[in-house]
C-alpha positions as CSV (number, residue, x, y, z in Angstrom):
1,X,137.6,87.0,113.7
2,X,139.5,84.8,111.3
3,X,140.7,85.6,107.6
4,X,138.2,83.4,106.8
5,X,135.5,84.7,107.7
6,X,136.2,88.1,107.4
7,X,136.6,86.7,103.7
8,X,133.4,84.9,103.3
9,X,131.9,88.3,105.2
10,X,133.9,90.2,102.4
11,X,132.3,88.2,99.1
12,X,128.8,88.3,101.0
13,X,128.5,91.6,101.5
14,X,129.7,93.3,98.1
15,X,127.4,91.5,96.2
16,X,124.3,92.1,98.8
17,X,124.8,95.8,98.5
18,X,124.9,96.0,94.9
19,X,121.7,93.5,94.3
20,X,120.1,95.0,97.0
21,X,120.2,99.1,95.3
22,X,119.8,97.4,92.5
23,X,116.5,95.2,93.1
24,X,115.4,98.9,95.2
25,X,115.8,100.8,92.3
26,X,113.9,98.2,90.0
27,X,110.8,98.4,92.6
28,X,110.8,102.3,92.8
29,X,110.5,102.7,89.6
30,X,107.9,100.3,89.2
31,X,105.6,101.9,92.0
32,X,106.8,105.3,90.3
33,X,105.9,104.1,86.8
34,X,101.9,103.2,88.0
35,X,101.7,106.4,89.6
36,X,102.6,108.2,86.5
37,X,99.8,109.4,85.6
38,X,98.7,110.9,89.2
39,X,101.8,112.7,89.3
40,X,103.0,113.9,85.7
41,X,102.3,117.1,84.3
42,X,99.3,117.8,87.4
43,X,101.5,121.1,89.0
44,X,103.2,118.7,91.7
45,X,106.2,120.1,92.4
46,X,109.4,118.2,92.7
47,X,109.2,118.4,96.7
48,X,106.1,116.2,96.8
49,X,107.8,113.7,94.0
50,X,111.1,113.1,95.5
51,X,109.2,112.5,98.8
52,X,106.8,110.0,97.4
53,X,109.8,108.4,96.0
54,X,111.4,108.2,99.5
55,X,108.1,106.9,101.3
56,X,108.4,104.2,98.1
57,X,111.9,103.6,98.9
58,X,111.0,102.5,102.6
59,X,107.9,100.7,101.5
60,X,109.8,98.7,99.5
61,X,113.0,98.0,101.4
62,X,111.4,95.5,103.4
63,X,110.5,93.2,100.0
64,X,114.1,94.1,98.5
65,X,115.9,92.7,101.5
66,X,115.2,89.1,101.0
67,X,115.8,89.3,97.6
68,X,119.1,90.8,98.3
69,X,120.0,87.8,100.9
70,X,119.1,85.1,98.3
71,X,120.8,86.1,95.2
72,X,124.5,87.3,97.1
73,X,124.0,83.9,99.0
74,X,124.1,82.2,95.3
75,X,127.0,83.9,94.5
76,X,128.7,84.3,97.0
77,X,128.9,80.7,97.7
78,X,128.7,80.0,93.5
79,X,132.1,82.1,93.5
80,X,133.8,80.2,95.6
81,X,132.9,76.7,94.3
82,X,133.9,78.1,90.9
83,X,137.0,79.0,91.9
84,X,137.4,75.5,93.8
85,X,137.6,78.1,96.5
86,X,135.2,75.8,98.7
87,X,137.2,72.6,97.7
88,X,140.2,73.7,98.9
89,X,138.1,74.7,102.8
90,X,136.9,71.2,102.5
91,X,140.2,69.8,102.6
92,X,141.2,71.6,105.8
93,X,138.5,69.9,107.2
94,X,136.4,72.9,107.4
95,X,132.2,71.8,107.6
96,X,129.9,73.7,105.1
97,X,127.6,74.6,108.7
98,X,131.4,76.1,110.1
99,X,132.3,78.1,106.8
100,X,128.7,80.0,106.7
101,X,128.5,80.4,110.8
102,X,129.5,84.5,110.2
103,X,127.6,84.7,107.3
104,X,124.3,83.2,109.2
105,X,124.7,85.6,112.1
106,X,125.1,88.2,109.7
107,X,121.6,87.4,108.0
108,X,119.7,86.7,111.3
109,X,120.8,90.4,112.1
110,X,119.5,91.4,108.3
111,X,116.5,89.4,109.6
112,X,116.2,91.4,112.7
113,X,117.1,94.8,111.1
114,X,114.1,93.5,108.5
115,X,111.4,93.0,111.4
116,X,112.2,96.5,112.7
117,X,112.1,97.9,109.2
118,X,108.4,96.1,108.8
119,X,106.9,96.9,112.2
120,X,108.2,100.5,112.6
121,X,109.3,101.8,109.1
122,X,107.1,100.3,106.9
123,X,103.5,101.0,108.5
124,X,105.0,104.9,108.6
125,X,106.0,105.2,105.1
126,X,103.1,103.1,103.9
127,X,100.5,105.8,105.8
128,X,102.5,108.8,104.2
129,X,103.0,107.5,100.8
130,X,99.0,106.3,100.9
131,X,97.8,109.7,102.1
132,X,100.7,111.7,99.7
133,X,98.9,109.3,96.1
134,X,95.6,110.2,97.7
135,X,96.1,114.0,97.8
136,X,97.7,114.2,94.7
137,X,95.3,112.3,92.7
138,X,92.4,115.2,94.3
139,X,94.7,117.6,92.8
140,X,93.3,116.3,89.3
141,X,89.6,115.2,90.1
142,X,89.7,113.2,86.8
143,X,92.4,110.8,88.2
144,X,90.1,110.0,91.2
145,X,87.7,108.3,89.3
146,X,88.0,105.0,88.9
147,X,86.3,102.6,86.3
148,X,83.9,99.9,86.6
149,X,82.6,100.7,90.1
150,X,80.8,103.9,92.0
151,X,82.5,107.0,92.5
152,X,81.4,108.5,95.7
153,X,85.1,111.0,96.4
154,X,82.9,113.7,94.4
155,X,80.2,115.3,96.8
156,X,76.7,114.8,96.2
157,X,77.6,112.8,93.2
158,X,77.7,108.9,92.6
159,X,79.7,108.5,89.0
160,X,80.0,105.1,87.5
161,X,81.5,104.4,84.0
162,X,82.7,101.2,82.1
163,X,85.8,103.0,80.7
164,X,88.3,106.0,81.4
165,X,90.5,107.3,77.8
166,X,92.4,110.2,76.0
167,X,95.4,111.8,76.7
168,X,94.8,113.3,79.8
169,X,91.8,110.4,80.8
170,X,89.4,112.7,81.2
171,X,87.0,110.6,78.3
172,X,84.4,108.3,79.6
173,X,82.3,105.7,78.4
174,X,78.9,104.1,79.5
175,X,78.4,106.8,82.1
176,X,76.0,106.0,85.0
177,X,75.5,109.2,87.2
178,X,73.2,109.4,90.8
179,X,72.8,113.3,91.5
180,X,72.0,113.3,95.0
181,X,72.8,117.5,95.5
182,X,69.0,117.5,96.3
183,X,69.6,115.5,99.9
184,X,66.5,113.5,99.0
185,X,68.0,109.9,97.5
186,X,68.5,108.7,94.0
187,X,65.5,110.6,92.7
188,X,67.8,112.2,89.7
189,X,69.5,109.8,87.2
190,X,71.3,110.3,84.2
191,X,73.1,108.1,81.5
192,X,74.7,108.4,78.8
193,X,76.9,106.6,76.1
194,X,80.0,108.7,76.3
195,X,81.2,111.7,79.0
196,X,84.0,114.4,78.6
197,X,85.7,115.5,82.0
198,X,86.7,119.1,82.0
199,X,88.7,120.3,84.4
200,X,91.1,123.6,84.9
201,X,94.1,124.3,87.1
202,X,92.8,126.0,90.2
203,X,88.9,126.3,88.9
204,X,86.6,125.3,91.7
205,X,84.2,123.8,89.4
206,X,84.7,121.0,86.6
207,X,82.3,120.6,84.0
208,X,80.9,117.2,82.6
209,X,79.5,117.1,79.5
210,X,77.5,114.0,78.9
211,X,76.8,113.0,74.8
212,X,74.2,110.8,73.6
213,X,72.0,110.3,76.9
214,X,69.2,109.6,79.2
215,X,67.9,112.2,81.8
216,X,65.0,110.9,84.6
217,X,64.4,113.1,87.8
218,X,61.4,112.2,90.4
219,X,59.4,114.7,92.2
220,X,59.5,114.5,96.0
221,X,56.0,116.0,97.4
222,X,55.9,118.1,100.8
223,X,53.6,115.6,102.5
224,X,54.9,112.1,102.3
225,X,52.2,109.6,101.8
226,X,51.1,106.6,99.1
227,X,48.7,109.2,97.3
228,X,50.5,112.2,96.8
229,X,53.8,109.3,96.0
230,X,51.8,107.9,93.5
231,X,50.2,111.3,91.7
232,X,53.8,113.1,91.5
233,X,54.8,113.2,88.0
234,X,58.7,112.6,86.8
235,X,60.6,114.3,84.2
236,X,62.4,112.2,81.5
237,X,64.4,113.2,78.3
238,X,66.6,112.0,75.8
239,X,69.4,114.2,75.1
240,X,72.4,114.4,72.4
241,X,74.3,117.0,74.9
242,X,74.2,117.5,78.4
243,X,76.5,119.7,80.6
244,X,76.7,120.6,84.1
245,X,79.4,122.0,86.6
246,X,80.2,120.2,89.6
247,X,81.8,122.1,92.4
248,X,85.1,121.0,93.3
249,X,86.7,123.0,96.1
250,X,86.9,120.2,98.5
251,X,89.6,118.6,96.1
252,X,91.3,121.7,95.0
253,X,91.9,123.0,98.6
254,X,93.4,120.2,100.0
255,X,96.4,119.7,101.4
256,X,99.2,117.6,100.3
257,X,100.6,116.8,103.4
258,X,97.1,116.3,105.2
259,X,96.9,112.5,106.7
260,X,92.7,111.3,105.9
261,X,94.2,107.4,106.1
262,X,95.6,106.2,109.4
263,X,94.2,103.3,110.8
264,X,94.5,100.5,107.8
265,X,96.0,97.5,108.8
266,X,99.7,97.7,106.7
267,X,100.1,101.1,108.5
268,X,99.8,100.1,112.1
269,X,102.7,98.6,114.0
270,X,102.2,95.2,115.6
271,X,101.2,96.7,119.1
272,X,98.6,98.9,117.8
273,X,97.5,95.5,116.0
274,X,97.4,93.5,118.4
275,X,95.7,96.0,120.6
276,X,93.2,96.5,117.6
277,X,92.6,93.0,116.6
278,X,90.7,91.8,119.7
279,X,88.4,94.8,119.4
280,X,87.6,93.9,116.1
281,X,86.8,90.5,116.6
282,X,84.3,91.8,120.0
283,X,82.6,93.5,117.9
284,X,82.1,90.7,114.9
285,X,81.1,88.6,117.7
286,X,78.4,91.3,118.8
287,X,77.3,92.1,114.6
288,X,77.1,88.1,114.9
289,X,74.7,88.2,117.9
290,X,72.6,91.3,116.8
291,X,72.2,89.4,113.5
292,X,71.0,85.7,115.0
293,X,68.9,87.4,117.1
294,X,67.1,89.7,114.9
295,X,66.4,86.2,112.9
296,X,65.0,84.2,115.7
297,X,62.4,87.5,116.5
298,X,61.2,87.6,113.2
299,X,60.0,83.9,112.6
300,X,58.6,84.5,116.8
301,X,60.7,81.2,117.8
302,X,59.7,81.9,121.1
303,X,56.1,82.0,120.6
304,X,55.6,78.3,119.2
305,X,54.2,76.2,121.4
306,X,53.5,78.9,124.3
307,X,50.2,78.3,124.4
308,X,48.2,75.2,124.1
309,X,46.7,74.7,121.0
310,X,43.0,75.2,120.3
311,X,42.3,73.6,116.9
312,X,44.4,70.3,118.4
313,X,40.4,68.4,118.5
314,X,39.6,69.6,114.7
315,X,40.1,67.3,111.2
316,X,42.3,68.7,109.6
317,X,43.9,68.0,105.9
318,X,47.7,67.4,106.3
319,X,47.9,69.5,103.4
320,X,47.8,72.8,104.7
321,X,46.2,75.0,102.0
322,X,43.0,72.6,101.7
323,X,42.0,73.7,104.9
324,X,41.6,77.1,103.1
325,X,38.8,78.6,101.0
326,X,40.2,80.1,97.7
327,X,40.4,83.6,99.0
328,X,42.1,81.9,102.2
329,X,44.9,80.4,100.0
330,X,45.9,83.3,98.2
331,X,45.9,85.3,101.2
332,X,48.1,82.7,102.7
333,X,50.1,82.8,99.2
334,X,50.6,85.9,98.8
335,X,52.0,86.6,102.9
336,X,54.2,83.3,102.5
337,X,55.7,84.8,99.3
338,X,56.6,88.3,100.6
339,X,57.8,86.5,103.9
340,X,60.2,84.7,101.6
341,X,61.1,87.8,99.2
342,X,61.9,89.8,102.5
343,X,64.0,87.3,104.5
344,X,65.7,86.3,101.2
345,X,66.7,90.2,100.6
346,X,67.5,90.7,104.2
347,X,69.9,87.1,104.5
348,X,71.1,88.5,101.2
349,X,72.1,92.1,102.6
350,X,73.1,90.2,106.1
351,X,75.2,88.1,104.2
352,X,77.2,90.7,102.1
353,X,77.7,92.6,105.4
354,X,79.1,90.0,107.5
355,X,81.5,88.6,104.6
356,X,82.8,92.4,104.9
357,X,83.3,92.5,108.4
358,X,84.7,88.6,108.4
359,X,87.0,89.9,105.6
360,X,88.0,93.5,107.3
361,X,89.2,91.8,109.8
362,X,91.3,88.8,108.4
363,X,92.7,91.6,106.7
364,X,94.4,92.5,110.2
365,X,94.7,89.2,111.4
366,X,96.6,88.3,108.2
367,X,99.2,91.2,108.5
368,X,99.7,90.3,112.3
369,X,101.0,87.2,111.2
370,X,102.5,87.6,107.6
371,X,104.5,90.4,109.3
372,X,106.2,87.8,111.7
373,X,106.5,85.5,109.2
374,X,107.9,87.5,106.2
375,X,110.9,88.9,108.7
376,X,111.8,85.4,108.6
377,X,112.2,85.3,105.1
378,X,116.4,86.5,104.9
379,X,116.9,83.5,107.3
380,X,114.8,81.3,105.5
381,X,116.1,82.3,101.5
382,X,119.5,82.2,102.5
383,X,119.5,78.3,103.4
384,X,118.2,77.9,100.2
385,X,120.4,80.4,98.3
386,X,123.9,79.3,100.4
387,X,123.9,75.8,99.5
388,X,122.3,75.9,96.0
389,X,125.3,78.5,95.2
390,X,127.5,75.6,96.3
391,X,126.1,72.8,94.3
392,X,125.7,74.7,90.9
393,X,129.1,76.6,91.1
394,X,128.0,79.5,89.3
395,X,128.9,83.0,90.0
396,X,128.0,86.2,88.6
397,X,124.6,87.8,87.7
398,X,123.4,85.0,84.9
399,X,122.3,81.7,86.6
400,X,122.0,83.0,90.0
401,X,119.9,86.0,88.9
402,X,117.9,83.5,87.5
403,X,118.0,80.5,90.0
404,X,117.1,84.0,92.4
405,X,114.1,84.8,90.7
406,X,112.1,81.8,90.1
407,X,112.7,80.7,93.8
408,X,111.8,84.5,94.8
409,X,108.9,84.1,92.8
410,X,107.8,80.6,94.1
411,X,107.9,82.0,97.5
412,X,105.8,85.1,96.3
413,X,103.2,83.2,94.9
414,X,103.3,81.0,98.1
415,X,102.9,83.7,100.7
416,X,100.1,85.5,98.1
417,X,98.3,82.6,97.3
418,X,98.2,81.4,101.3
419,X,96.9,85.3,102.4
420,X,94.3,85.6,99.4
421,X,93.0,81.9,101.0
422,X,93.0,83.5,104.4
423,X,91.4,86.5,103.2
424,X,88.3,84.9,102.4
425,X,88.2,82.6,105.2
426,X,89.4,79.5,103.6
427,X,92.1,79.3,105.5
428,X,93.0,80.8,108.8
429,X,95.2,83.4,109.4
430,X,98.3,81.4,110.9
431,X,98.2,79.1,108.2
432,X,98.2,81.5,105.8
433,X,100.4,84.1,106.4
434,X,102.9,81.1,107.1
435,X,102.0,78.7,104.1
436,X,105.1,80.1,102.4
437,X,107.3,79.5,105.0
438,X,106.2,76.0,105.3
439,X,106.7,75.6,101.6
440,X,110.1,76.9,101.3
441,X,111.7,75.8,105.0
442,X,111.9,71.6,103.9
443,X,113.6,72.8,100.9
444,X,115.7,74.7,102.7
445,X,116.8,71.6,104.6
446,X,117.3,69.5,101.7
447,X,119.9,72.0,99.8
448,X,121.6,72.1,102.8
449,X,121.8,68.3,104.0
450,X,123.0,67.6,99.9
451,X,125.3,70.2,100.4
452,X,126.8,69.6,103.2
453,X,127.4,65.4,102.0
454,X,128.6,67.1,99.2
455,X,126.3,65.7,96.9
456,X,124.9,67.4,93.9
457,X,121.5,68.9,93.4
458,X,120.0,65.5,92.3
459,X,121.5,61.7,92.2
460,X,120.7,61.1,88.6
461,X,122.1,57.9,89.1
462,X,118.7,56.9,90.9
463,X,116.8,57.6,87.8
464,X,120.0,56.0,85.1
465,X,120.6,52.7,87.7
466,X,117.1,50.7,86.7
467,X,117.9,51.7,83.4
468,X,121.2,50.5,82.9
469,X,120.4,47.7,84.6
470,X,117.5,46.9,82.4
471,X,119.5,47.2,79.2
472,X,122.2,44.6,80.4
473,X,119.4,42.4,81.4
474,X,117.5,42.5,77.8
475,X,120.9,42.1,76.4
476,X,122.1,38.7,78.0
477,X,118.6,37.3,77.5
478,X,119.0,38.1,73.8
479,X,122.5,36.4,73.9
C-alpha cells in the first residue's frame, strides 16, 4: 500500500470513529430519554437498564453508520483541500477517482459490514430490546396504558381515556371503560370525567377510582330469546366516586427476560422474510377470494336468469314500485333498505379488514427491500460527502456537521416519505423502499463529475454572464 493511501486511510478513519461514537451516543440517549419514564424509579435494576441500553446500541448502529461515512467523507476530503493538500495530488497527476480508490473499498466493506449488521444484528437486538420495553412497562401497569385508543393488555378490561397526567401518570381523563369480567360482551359500561390509577410495588391488584361518572350494566337472562331480551331490566347510576380493584398478577409475575414478540417484520432476517412474505401474500390472495365470493352469494349472481321468466307476457310499469300496492312498496322499501344498511356495514367492516391485511403485509414487503437498500446507503453518502468535502474546503466539525446533517436529513425524509407511500399501497414496495436511493444516487454523480473537472459546487458565471451582458448592452444603446 502506498503512503498515500495509507494517508488518506489515516484522515478517514480518525474522524469516522469519533463521529460515529459520537452520533451512537446521541441516538442512545435519545431512545433512552423516551423510555424514561418505563424505566425510572419502577424497581428495574441496573442489569435490565444497561442491557436495554446495549440492545439500543445495536439497534441503532446500523442508522449511525451512514452518518459516520458522510460527515468523515466531508472532512476528510475538506482537510485536505484546506490544506491545499489535494492541490498539491493534483499536480502529480493524481485523479480524484485514484486518490479515493482505498477509501471506496474501505466503505463498500463498511457497506458490507452494515448489511450483516441489518440482517443478523439488528432483527436480534430489535426482538430483545422490543420484548425487554414490553416487560418492563407490565412491571408498572399504569405505563401500559396508552391514551386516545383501547386498552385491551389489562384482562377482562377494555380502558380508553383521552389523556394520561401527574407525576407518576397514573391521572386520567375522559375515561371510557368496557368490563367484560362477566364473559358475556359489553353488557357493563362505565364513564367518567376523570380516573386515578393506584398501583403498589408487588400488590396483585390496582385499584381505579373513577370521579364524576356514569355506570350502565345489562342483564343477560338464562334463556336467550327476543322476549325475555326485551323484558330484562338494566341498572344505571350517576356517581361522584367509584372504585374497584382490578387483578393484576399477570403483569406483576412476568418475566423480564420472557420473549411474547418474535415474528414482526424488523426482527426477522431476510431468509425468514423471504420465506414469510410469500405465505403472506397466499393467504391475502385466499381473504381476497373468501371475500368476492361471499359477495357474489349474497346478491344470488348465479341465480339470474336460470330460469325462464314467467311474468315476461305481463304489462308492466318501467317503474318498478308502481307495479306494487301500498303495502307492497313499503315491504319492498323496507327489504331494499336493510339490504343496503347490511352490505354497506359488511363492505365497511370488509374494507377495514382487508386495508389491514394489505397493510401487514407491505409492512414485510417494505423491510425486505428497504433492508437491501439502506445497506447501500455508506456507498451511496460517501459519493456525495467525498467530493462535496473537496469543493467547499472545509474541515472540522462546523460546516461539515452541518452540510452532514441536512443531506442526512434529506435522505431520511426520502426513504420515510417513500415507505409511509408504500405502506398504504400508493406506491409499491420496490419503489419505495428505494425512492431515496434514487433521489440521492444522480446527486451523487454530479458532486463527483464537478469534482473531479475541478469545478466548484455551481458555475455562477451561468447565472452572472446574461447579466453582464445585458448591462453592457443597455449601456452602449444609451451612449
Amino acid at each position: 500500500m502506498k503512503i498515500l493511501d495509507k494517508y488518506l486511510l489515516k484522515s478517514f478513519l480518525v474522524p469516522f470513529f469519533a463521529t460515529f461514537l459520537i452520533i451512537l451516543f446521541v441516538l442512545v440517549m435519545q431512545a433512552l430519554w423516551m423510555a424514561f419514564d418505563s424505566i425510572a424509579g419502577k424497581g428495574i435494576g441496573l442489569f435490565f437498564i444497561f442491557k436495554f441500553l446495549y440492545y439500543t446500541a445495536l439497534v441503532v448502529s446500523s442508522q449511525a453508520l451512514p452518518i459516520a461515512v458522510l460527515l468523515s467523507s466531508i472532512m476528510a476530503l475538506g482537510n485536505l483541500s484546506e490544506n491545499y493538500e489535494f492541490a498539491a495530488i493534483k499536480s502529480a497527476n493524481i485523479s480524484l477517482m485514484r486518490m479515493m480508490r482505498p477509501l471506496i473499498i474501505l466503505t463498500l466493506l463498511i457497506s458490507i459490514l452494515n448489511f450483516l449488521s441489518l440482517n443478523y444484528v439488528f432483527p436480534y437486538a430489535t426482538l430483545k430490546q422490543k420484548n425487554l420495553t414490553n416487560n418492563i412497562k407490565k412491571k408498572t401497569p399504569a405505563l401500559a396504558l396508552i391514551p386516545g385508543s383501547f386498552n385491551t393488555e389489562i384482562p377482562n378490561y377494555q380502558i380508553k381515556f383521552d389523556e394520561k397526567y401527574g407525576e407518576n401518570q397514573n391521572l386520567l381523563k375522559k375515561v371510557l371503560i368496557y368490563d367484560l369480567s362477566s364473559k358475556k360482551g359489553n353488557k357493563k359500561i362505565i364513564t367518567a370525567q376523570n380516573g386515578k390509577i393506584i398501583s403498589e410495588e408487588g400488590s396483585k391488584y390496582m385499584t381505579l377510582v373513577l370521579y364524576d361518572g356514569f355506570y350502565h350494566e345489562e342483564f343477560i337472562p338464562k334463556r336467550r330469546n327476543v322476549n325475555n331480551m326485551n323484558k330484562m331490566p338494566a341498572s344505571n347510576a350517576t356517581f361522584e366516586e367509584y372504585s374497584f380493584n382490578i387483578d393484576i398478577s399477570k403483569f406483576s409475575d412476568d418475566d423480564l427476560e420472557e420473549e411474547k414478540y418474535t415474528k414482526i417484520q424488523n426482527m426477522l432476517s431476510l431468509a425468514q422474510l423471504k420465506d414469510t412474505i410469500p405465505t403472506m401474500k397466499i393467504s391475502y390472495d385466499e381473504y381476497l377470494t373468501s371475500k368476492s365470493t361471499s359477495i357474489y352469494l349474497k346478491v344470488n349472481a348465479k341465480e339470474l336468469y336460470s330460469q325462464t321468466d314467467s311474468i315476461e307476457n305481463y304489462k308492466l310499469d318501467t317503474v318498478l314500485l308502481n307495479n306494487y300496492d301500498l303495502k307492497g312498496k313499503i315491504s319492498v322499501l323496507d327489504r331494499a333498505i336493510s339490504n343496503v344498511k347490511t352490505t354497506n356495514k359488511n363492505l365497511t367492516t370488509d374494507t377495514k379488514s382487508i386495508q389491514w391485511k394489505r397493510k401487514k403485509l407491505n409492512l414485510y414487503d417494505i423491510e425486505y427491500h428497504n433492508r437491501i437498500a439502506f445497506s447501500l446507503s455508506c456507498l451511496i453518502l460517501f459519493f456525495i460527502g467525498a467530493p462535496l468535502g473537496s469543493i467547499i474546503r472545509k474541515g472540522g466539525f462546523g460546516l461539515p456537521m452541518i452540510l452532514a446533517i441536512s443531506i442526512y436529513v434529506i435522505y431520511f425524509f426520502a426513504n420515510t416519505f417513500g415507505r409511509n407511500l408504500a405502506e398504504e399501497s400508493s406506491l409499491s414496495a420496490i419503489v419505495g423502499s428505494w425512492i431515496s436511493t434514487i433521489v440521492m444516487v444522480p446527486f451523487a454523480f454530479f458532486l463527483t463529475r464537478r469534482a473531479s473537472k475541478g469545478m466548484g459546487l455551481f458555475n455562477i458565471d451561468v447565472f452572472l454572464f446574461p447579466i453582464t451582458k445585458f448591462l453592457k448592452k443597455s449601456k452602449s444603446l444609451q451612449a
